[in-house]
C-alpha positions as a Markdown table, in Angstrom:
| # | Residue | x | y | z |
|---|---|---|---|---|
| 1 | Unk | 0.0 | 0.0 | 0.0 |
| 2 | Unk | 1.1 | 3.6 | -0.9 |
| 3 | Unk | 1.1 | 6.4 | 0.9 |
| 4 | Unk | -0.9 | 9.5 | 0.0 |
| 5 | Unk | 2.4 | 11.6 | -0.4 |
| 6 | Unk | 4.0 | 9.1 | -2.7 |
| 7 | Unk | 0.4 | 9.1 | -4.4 |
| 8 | Unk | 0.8 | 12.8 | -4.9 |
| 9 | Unk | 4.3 | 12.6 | -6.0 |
| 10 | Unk | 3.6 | 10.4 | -8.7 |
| 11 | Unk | 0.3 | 12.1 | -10.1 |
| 12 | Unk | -0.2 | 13.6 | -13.9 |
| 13 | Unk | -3.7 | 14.6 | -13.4 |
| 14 | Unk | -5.2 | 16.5 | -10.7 |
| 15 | Unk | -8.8 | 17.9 | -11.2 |
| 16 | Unk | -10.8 | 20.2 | -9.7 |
| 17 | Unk | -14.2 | 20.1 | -8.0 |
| 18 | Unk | -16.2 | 22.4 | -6.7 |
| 19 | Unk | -16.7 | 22.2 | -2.7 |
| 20 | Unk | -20.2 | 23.6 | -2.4 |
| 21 | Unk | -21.2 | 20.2 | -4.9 |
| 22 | Unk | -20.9 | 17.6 | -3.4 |
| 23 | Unk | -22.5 | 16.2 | -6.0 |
| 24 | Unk | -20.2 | 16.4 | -8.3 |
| 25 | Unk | -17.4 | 14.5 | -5.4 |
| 26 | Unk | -17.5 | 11.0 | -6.4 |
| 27 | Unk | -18.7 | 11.6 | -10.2 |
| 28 | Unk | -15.1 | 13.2 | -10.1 |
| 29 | Unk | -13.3 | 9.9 | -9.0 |
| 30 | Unk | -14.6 | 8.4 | -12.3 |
| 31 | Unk | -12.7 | 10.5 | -14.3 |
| 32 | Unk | -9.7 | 9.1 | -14.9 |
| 33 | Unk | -7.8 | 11.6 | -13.0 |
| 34 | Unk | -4.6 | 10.5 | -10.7 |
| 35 | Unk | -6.4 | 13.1 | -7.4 |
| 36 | Unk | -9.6 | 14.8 | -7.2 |
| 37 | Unk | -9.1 | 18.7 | -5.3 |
| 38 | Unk | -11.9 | 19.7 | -3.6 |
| 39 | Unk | -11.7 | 23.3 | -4.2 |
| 40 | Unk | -12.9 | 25.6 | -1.1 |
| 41 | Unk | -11.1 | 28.6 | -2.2 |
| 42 | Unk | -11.9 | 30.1 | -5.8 |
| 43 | Unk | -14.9 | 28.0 | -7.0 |
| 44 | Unk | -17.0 | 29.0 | -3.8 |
| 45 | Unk | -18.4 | 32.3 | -3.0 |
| 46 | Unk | -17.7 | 33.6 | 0.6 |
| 47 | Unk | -21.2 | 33.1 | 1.7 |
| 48 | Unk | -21.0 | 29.1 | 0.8 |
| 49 | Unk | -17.6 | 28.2 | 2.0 |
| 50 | Unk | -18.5 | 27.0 | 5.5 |
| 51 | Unk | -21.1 | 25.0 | 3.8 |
| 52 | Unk | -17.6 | 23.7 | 2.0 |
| 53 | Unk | -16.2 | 22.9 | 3.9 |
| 54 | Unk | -18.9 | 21.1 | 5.8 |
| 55 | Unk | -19.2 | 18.8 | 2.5 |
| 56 | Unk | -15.5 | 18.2 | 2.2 |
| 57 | Unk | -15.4 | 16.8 | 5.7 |
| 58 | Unk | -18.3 | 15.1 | 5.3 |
| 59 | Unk | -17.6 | 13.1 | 2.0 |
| 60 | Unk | -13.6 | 12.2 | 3.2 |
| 61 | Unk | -15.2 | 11.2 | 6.1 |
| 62 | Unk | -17.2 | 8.3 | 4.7 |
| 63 | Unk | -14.5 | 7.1 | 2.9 |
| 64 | Unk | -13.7 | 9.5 | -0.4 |
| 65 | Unk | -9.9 | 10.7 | -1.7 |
| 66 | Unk | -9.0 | 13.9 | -2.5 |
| 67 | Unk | -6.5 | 17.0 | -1.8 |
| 68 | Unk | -8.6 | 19.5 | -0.4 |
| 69 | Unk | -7.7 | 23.2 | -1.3 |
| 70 | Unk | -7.9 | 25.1 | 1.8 |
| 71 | Unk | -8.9 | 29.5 | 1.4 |
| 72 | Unk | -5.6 | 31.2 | 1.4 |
| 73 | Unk | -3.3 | 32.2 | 4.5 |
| 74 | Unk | -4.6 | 35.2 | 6.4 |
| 75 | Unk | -8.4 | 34.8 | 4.9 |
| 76 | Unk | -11.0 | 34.6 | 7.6 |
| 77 | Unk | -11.5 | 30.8 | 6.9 |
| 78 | Unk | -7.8 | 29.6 | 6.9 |
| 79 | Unk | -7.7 | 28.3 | 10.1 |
| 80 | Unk | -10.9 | 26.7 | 10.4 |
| 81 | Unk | -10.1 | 25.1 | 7.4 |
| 82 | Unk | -6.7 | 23.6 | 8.1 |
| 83 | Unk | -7.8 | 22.3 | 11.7 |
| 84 | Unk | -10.6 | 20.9 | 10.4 |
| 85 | Unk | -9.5 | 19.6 | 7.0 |
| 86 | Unk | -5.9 | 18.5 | 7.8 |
| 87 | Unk | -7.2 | 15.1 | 9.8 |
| 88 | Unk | -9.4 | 13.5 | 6.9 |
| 89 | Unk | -7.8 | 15.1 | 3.6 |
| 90 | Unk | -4.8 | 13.1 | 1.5 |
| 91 | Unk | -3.8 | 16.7 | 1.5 |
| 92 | Unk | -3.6 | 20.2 | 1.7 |
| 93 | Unk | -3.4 | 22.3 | -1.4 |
| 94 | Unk | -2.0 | 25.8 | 0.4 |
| 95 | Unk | -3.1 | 29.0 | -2.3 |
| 96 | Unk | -1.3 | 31.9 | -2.6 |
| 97 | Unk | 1.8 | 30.2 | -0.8 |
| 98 | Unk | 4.5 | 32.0 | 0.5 |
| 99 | Unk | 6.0 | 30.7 | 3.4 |
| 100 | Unk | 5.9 | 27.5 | 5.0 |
| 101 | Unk | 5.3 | 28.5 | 8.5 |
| 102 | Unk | 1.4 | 29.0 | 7.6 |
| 103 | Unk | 0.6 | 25.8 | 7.5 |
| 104 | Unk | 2.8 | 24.9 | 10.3 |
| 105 | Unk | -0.5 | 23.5 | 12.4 |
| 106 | Unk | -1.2 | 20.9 | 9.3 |
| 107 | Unk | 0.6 | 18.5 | 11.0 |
| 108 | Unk | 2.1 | 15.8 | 9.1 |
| 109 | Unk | -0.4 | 15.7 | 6.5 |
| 110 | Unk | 1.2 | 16.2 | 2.9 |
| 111 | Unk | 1.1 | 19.6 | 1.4 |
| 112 | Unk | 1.2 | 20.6 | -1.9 |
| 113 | Unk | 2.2 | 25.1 | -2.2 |
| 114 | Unk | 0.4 | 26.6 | -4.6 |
| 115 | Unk | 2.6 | 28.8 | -6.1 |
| 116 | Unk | 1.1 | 32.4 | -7.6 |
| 117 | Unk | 2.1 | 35.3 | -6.1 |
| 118 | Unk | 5.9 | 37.1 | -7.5 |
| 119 | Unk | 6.6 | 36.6 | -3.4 |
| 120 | Unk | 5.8 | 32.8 | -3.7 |
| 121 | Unk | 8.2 | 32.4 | -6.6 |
| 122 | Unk | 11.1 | 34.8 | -5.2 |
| 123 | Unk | 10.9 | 32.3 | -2.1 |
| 124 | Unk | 10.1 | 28.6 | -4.2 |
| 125 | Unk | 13.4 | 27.0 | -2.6 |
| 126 | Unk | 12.4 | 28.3 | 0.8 |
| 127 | Unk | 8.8 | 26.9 | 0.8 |
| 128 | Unk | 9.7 | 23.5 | -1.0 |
| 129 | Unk | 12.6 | 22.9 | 1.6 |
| 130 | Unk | 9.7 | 22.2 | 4.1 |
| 131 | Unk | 9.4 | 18.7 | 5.3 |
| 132 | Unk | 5.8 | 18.3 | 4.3 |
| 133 | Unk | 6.0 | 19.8 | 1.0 |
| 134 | Unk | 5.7 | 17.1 | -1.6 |
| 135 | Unk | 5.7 | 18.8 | -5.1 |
| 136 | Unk | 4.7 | 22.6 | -5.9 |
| 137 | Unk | 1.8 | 23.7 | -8.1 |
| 138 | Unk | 2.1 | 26.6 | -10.3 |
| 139 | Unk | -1.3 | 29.3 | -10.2 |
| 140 | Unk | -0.6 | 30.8 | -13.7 |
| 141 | Unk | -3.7 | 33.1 | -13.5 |
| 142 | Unk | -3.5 | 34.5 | -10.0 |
| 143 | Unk | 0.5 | 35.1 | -11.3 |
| 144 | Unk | -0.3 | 36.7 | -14.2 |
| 145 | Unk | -3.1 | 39.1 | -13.1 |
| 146 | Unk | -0.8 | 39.9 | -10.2 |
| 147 | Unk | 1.7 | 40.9 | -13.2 |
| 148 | Unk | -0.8 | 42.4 | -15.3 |
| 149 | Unk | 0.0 | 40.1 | -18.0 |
| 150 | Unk | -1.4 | 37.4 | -20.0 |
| 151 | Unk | -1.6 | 34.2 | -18.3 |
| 152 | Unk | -1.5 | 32.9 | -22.3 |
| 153 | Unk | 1.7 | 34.1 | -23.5 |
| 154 | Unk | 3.7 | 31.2 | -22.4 |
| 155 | Unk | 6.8 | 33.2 | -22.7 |
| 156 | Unk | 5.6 | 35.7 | -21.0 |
| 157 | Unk | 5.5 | 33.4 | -17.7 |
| 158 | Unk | 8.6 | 30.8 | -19.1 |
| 159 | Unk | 10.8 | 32.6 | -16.3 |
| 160 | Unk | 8.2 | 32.0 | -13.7 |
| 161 | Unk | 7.6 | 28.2 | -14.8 |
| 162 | Unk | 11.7 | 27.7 | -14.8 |
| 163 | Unk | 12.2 | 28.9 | -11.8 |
| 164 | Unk | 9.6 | 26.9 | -10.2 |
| 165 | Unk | 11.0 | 23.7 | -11.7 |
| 166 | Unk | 14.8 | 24.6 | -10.4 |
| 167 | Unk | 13.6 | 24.9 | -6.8 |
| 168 | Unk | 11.7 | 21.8 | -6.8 |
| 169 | Unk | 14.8 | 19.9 | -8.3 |
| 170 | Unk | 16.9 | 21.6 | -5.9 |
| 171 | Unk | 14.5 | 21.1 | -2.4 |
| 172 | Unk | 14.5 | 17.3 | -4.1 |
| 173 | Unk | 10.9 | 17.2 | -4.4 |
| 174 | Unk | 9.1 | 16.1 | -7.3 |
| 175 | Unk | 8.5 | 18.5 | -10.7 |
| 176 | Unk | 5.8 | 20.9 | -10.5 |
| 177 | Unk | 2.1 | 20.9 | -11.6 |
| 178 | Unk | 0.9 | 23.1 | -13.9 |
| 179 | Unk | -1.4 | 25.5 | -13.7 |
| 180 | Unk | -5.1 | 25.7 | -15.5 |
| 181 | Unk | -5.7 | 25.4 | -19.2 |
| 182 | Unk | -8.8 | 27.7 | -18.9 |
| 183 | Unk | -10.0 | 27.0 | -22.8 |
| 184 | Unk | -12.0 | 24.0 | -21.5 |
| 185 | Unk | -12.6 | 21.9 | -25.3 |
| 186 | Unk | -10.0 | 23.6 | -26.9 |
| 187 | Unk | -8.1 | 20.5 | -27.4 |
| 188 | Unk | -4.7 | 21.9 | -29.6 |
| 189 | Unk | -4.7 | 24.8 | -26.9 |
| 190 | Unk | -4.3 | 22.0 | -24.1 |
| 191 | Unk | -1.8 | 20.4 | -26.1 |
| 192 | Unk | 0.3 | 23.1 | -26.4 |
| 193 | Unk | 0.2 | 24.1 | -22.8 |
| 194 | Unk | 0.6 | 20.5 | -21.5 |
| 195 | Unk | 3.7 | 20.1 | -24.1 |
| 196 | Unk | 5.0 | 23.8 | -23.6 |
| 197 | Unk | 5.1 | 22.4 | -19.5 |
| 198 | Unk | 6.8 | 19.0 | -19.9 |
| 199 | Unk | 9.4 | 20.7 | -22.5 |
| 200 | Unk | 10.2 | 22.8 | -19.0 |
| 201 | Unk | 10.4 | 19.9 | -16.7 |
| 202 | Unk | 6.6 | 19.6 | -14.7 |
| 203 | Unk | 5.3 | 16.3 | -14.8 |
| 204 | Unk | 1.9 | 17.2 | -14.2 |
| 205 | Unk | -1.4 | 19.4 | -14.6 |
| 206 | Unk | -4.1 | 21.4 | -12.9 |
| 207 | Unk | -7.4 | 20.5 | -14.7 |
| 208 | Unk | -10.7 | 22.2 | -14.2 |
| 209 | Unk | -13.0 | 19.6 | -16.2 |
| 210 | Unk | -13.5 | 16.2 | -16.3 |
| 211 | Unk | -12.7 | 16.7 | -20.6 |
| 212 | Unk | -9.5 | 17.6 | -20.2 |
| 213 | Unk | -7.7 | 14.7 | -18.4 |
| 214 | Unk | -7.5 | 12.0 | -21.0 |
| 215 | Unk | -5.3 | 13.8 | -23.4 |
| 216 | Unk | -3.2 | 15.4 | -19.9 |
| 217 | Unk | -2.5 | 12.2 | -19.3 |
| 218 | Unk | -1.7 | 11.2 | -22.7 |
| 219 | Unk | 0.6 | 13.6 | -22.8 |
| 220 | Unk | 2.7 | 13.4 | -19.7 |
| 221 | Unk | 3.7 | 10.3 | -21.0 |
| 222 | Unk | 7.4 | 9.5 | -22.7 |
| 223 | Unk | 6.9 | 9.4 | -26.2 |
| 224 | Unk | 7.1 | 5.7 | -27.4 |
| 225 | Unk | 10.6 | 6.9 | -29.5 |
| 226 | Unk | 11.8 | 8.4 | -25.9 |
| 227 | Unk | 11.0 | 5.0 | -24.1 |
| 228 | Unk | 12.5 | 2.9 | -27.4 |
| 229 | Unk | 15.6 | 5.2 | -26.5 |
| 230 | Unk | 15.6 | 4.5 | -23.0 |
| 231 | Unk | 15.4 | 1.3 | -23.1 |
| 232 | Unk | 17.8 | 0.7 | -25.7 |
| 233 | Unk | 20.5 | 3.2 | -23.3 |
| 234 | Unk | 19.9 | 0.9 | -20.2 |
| 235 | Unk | 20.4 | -2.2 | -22.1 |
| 236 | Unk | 23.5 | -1.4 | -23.7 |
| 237 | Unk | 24.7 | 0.4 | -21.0 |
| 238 | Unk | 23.9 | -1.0 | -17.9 |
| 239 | Unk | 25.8 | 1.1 | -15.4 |
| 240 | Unk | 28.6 | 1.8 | -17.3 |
| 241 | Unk | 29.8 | 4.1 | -19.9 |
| 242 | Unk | 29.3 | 3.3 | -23.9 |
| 243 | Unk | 28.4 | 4.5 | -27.2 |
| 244 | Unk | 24.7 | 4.0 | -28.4 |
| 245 | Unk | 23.8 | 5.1 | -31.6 |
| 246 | Unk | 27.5 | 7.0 | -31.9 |
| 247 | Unk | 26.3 | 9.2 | -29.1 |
| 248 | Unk | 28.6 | 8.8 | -25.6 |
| 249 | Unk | 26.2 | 7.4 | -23.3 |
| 250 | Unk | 27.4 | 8.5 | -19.1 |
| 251 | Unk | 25.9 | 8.7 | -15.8 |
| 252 | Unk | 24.0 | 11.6 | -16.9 |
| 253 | Unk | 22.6 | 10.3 | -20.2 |
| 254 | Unk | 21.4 | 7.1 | -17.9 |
| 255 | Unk | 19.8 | 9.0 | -15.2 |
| 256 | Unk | 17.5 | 10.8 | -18.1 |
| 257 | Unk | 17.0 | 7.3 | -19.7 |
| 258 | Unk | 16.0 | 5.5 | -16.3 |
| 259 | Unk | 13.8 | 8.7 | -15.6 |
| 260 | Unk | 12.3 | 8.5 | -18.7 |
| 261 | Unk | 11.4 | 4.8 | -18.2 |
| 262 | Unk | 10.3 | 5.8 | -14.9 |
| 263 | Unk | 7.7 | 8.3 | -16.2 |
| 264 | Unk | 6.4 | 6.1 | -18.8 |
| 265 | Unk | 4.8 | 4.0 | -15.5 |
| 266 | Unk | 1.3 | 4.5 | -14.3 |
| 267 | Unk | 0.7 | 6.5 | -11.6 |
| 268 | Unk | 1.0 | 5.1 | -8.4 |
| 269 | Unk | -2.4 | 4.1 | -6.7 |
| 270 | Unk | -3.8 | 3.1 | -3.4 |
């Protein structure tokens, strides 16, 4: 059996759900998407997030999986939320993240920073060096309207997205998530943001309907030439050092092959 962190490590697809429909809870588990987030922060308005948060308890209670994102540090429902989330949630999804010590009376229970402010990313190795930090997410809209910029232009927010991926590789955590593809059935806009992301090193993807995950997924995936390559590297190679192809094949080249081969695995479940 797996832990939840080592679930959340792992991940390509995380969706979210609204918290005020409960509803829509377990219809979300049958989506084919690695962790459901029970969203208490942006999808609900103010006057329905006790209510929320009510529902969130209630349906991890009885058994259900899920991340839970919690309001954001300093809000009037923070607290309430993390005392009373932390105990039955695979995890905490902490928004507008910026230092660790916020979240400091989680506990133990694995916490995934949301990370969309310019004072979140100035302070990414900071946060991520926190022992219950498992892998960051990246909030491209919250980012860019901070910036006044368009969360769109991927090269307007490649410097954020880079960054992001050094401090996770550097606090050892796993690669980032990325943030929202907003264009819902757009399907050649979602392939270029998901491929845009992976060219930068995240591994995974924030998803905000149920038609989005199948080609997410797809796509986090090694290509089959990439695995072909792998696999031919490892074999040849073993631990050593050799030619493959005419190309010098080191320790380097083989940690990207075993990676690779890595990656092209399944998610790990419960």
């Amino acid at each position: 059996m797996t832990s939840p962190a080592e679930r959340l490590a792992s991940a390509r697809v995380f969706l979210f759900v609204p918290g005020d429909r409960p509803e829509r809870f377990a219809k979300a588990t049958l989506s084919g998407a690695d962790v459901i987030i029970i969203d208490l922060e942006d999808a609900v308005p103010a006057a329905h997030k006790p209510q929320a948060r009510h529902e969130a308890v209630s349906w991890l209670d009885s058994g259900g999986a899920a991340v839970v994102r919690v309001n954001a540090p300093g809000t009037e429902w923070f607290e309430e939320d993390v005392a009373t989330i932390a105990p039955v949630a695979d995890g905490l999804m902490i928004p507008k993240a910026e230092c660790a010590e916020d979240w400091k009376r989680a506990g133990d229970v694995p916490v995934i920073p949301l990370i969309e402010t310019a004072g979140g990313i100035e302070r990414a190795l900071k946060i991520l060096s926190a022992r219950t930090v498992v892998r960051p997410a990246f909030g491209s809209i919250d980012f860019a309207a901070q910036l006044g910029i368009d969360p769109n232009d991927r090269q307007a927010l490649l410097f954020a997205r880079s960054r992001l991926c050094l401090a996770a590789a550097a606090a050892r955590r796993s690669a980032p998530i990325d943030g929202v593809t907003t264009a819902v059935r757009d399907a050649a806009v979602l392939r270029g943001d998901v491929e845009h992301a992976a060219s930068l090193g995240m591994t995974a993807k924030l998803c905000i309907h149920p038609a989005q995950v199948p080609l997410t997924r797809e796509l986090f995936k090694p290509s089959p030439a990439q695995v072909e390559w792998a696999r031919s590297v490892v074999a040849a190679v073993g631990d050593g050092v050799g030619l493959v192809d005419g190309h010098m094949v080191d320790a380097p080249v083989l940690a990207r092959a075993r990676g690779l081969l890595t990656q092209a695995l399944e998610p790990t479940n419960p």
